[in-house]
C-alpha positions in Angstrom: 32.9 23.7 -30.2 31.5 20.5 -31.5 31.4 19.0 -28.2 29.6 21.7 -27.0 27.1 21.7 -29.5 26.2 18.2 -29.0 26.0 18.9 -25.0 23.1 21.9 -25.6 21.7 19.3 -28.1 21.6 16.6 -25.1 20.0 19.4 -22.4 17.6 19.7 -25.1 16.6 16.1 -26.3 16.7 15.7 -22.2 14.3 18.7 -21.6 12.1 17.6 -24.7 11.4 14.1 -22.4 11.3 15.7 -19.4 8.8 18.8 -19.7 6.1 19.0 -17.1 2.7 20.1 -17.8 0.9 19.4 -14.6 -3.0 19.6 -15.2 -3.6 18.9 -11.4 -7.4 19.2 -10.7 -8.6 20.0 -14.4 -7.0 16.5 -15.6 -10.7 14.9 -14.1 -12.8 17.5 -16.5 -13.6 16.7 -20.0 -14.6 20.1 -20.1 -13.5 23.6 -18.6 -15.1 27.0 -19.5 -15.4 31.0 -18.3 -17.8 32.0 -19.7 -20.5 29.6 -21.2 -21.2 26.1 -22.5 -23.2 25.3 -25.2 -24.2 21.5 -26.7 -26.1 20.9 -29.3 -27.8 17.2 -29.4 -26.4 14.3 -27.9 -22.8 15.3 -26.7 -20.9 12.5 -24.4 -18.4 13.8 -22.0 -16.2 11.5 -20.6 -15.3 13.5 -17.3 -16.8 16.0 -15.4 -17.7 19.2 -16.7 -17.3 23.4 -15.3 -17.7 26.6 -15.5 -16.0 29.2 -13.6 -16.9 32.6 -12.6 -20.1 32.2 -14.5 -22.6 29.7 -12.7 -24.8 26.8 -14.1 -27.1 29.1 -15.8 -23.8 29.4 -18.6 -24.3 25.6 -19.0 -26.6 24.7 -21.9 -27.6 21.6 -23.7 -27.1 19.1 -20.3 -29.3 17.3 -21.1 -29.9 16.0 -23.5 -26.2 16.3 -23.8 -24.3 13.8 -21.0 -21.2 13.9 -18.5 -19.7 11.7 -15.9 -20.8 13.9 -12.9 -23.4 17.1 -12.6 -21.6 20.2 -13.9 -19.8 22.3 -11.6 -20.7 25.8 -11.6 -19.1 28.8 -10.0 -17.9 26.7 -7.0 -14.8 25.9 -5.4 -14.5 22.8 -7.4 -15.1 24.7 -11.1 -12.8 27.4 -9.9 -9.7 25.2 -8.7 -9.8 23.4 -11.9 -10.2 26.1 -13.7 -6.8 27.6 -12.2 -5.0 24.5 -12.7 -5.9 24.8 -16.0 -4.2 28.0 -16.5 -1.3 26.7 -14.6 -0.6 24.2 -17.4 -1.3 26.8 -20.2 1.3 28.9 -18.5 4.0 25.8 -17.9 3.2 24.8 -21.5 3.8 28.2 -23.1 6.8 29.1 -21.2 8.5 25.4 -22.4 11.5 25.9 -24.5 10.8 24.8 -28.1 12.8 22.3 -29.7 11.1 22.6 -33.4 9.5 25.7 -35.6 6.9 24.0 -37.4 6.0 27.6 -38.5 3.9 27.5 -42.2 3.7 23.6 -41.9 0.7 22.1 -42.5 1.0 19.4 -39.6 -0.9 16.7 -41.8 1.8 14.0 -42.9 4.1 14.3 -40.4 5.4 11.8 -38.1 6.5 13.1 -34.8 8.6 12.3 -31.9 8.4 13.4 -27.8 9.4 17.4 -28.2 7.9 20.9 -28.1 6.9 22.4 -31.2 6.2 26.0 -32.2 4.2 27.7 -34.6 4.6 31.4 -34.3 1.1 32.0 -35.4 -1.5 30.1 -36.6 -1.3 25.7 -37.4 -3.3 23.4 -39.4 -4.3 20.0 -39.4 -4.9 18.3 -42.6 -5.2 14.3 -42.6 -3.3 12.8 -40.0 -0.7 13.1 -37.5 1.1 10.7 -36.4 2.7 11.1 -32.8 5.6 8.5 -32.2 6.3 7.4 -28.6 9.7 5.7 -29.6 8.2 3.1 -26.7 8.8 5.4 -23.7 5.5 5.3 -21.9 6.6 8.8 -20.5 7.3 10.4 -23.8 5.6 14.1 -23.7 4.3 16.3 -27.0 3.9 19.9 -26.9 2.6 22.0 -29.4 2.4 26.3 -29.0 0.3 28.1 -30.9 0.6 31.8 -31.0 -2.8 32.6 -32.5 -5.1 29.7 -33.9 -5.6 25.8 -34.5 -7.6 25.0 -36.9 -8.1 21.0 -38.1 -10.4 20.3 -41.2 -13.0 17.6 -42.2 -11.9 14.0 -41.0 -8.7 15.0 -39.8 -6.7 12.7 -37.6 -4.2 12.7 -34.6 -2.8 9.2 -34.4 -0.5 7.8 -31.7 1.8 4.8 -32.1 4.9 2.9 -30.2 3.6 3.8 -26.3 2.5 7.6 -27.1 -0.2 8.2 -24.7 -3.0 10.6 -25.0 -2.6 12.5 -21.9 0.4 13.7 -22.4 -0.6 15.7 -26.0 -1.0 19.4 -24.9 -2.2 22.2 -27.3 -1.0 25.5 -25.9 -3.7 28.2 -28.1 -2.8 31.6 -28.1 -6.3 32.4 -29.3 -8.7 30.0 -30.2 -9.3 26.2 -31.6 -11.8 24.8 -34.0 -12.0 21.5 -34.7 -13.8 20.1 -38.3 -16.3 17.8 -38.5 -16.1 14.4 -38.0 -12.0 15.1 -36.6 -10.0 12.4 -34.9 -8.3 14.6 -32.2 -5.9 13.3 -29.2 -4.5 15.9 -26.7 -5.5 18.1 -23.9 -6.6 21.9 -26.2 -5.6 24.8 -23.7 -6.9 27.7 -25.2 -6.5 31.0 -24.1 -10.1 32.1 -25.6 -12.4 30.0 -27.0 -12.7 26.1 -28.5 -15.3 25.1 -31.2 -16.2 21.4 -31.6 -18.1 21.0 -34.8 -20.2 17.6 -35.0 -19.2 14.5 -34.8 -15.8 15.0 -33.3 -13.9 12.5 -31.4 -11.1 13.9 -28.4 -9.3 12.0 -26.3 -8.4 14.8 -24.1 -9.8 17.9 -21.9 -10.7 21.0 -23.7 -9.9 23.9 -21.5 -11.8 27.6 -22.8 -9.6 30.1 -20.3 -11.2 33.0 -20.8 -14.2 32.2 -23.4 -16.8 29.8 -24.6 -16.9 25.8 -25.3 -19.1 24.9 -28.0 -20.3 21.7 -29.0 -22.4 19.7 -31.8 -23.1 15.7 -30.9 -19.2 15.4 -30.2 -17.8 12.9 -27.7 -15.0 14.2 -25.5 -13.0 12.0 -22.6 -10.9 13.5 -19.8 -7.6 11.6 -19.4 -7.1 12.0 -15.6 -4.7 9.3 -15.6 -1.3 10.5 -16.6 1.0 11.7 -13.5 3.6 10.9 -16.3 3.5 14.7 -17.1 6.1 14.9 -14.8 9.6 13.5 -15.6 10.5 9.9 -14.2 12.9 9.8 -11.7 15.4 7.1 -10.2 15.7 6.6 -6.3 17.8 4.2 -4.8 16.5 2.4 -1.6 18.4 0.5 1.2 16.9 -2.0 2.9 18.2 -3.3 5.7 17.8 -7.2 6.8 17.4 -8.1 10.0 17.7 -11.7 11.3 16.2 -13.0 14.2 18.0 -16.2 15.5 16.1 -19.7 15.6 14.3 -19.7 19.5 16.3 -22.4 21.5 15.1 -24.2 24.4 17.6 -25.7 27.0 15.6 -27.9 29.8 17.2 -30.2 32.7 16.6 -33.7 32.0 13.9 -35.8 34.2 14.6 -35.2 37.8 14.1 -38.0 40.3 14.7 -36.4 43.8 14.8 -39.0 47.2 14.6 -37.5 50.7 15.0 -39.7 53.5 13.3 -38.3 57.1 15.7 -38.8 59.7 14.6 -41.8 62.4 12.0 -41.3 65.4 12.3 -42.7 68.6 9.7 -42.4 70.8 7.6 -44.6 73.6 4.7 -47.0 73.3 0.8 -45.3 73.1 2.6 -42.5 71.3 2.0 -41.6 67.8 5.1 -40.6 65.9 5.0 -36.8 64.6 4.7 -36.0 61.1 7.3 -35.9 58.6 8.0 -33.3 55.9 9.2 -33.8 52.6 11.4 -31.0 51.2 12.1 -31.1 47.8 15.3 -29.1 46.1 13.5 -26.8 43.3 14.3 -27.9 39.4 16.3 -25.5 37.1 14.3 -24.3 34.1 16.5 -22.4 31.5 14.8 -20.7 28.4 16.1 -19.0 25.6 14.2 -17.1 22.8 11.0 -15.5 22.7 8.5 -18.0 22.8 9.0 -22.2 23.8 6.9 -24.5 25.6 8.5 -27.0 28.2 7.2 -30.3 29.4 9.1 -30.9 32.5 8.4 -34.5 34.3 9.3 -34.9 37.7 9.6 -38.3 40.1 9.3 -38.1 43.2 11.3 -40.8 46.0 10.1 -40.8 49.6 11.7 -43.3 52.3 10.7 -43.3 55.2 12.2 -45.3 58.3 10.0 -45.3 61.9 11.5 -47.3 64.5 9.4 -47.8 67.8 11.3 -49.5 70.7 8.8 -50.5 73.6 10.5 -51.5 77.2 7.4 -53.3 78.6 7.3 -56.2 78.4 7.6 -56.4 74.5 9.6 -54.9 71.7 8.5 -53.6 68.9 10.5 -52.9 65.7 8.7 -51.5 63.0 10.0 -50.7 59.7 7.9 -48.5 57.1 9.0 -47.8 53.9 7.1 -45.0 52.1 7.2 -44.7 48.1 5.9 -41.2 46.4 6.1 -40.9 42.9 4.0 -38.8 40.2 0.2 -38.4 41.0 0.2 -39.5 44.8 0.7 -42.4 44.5 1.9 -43.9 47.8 3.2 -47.7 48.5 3.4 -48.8 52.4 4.8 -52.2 53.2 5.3 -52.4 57.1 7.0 -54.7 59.0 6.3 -55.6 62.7 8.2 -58.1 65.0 7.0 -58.3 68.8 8.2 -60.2 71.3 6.4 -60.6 75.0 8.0 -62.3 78.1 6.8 -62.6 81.4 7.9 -64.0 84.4 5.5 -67.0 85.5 6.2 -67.8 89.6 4.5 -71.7 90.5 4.2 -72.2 94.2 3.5 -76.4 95.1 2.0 -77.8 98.4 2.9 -81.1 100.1 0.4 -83.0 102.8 1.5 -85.4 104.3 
């Protein structure tokens, strides 16, 4: 029985750091309202501000009041924020409480992450002090079934990694705050929210189906905390892939000699042209991308013999050099040799 005890006491502690309040589009607005919105002197809102199904004629006291952006007024904008709103009221309310703070006067207490419930009304006098336990992620809830009332100078304080936007005030009914009050924490009220002057809230105040009122306060959305959803673990494969070194195989500098076969032909003739064939040179590449410098030198000899059989011979021996650029050497050789018969015919007179 033990065991199991300490089991539903693990769900809990585990549900406690996990609950999801999901403001979606209503996280951006420092204000939300249904039916009017009222400033008195300079207010600062810190967000946008809207009002939905009334229009902008609900909206008084902008200016000389400020906000982040124009109000929105009965438009699409005002009315999805405005649902997401209620949304988080619902999630909040319907959250499992860990703690009955029922009759506790909230002033003095140090809390941790958790759901707290107060089956009417709570109170705030001096200061509350909200303890992350360092967990960036750590989530308070409080659920009011009627009222929240703070007094004069009251204080919410947050230490060890508690962060602002995720502080939710679930209101049955209807929130004031006291002058001059310190408050952290979105305020989800089902009716109405009063701000008397000089207040300070780091959070969205969200009037479902009532009034926001306001007195020189300063109020700032906290749109930044998607850690109203628990943190969860994934595990990811990656998978390497290698791509082998390029290489580069090239044949070695090719000389190449062709020798044209002899010509024999008669004198006053011109021997016919050669032609130089050359054997093609084997380029082998392997990988994706190489450059090749390939140097080829080429031979040519060349052999003319010319045999004459009048009256002279003639031997002639060419020799014919190509190598790179053109480049052609000659030497020639020519022997000739010329006999003719000489016939000397002598008189005698006597």
């Amino acid at each position: 029985m033990h065991s199991a005890l300490a089991l539903t006491f693990g769900l809990a502690l585990a549900a406690i750091g996990n609950a999801q309040v999901d403001l979606g589009t209503a996280a951006a607005f420092g204000i939300v309202a249904t039916s009017a919105i009222t400033s008195t002197g300079l207010t600062v809102v810190n967000g946008d501000i809207g009002i939905s199904p009334n229009g902008l004629t609900s909206i008084t006291g902008f200016p000389p009041g400020i906000s982040t952006n124009p109000p929105h007024g009965a438009d699409a904008v005002a009315a999805q924020a405005h649902a997401d709103a209620q949304t988080a009221y619902n999630s909040a309310q319907a959250l499992p409480f860990t703690t009955s703070l029922t009759g506790q006067d909230l002033g003095g207490l140090v809390l941790g992450p958790g759901v707290y419930n107060f089956a009417s009304s709570a109170q705030l006098t001096g200061i509350l002090t909200l303890d992350g336990q360092n967990n960036a992620n750590s989530v308070f809830v409080f659920q009011m079934g009627s009222t929240i009332t703070t007094a004069t100078a009251a204080q919410v304080v947050l230490i060890n990694g508690a962060k602002a936007c995720n502080v939710f005030w679930q209101v049955g009914s209807s929130a004031t705050l006291g002058t001059s009050t310190n408050f952290v924490g979105n305020i989800l009220a089902l009716a109405s929210i009063t701000v008397n002057s000089a207040v300070t809230v780091n959070g969205g105040l969200y009037a479902l189906t009532a009034a926001v009122t306001l007195i020189d306060d300063t109020i700032s959305a906290q749109p930044g905390c998607a850690n109203t959803h628990p943190p969860t673990s994934t595990s990811t494969t990656v998978s390497l892939t290698t791509t082998p070194v390029p290489t580069t195989t090239t044949t070695p500098v090719t000389t190449m000699t062709t020798t044209t076969k002899p010509v024999t032909t008669t004198a006053g003739m011109a021997p016919p042209p050669f032609s130089l064939f050359l054997s093609p040179v084997l380029i082998q590449i392997q990988g994706p991308t190489s450059t090749v410098t390939v140097t080829v030198t080429k031979t040519v000899t060349s052999t003319l013999t010319i045999t004459s059989t009048k009256y002279s011979t003639i031997h002639d021996t060419k020799t014919i050099t190509k190598t790179d650029h053109d480049t052609i050497t000659s030497t020639k050789t020519t022997t000739s040799t010329k006999t003719a018969p000489c016939t000397t015919t002598r008189r005698y007179v006597r």
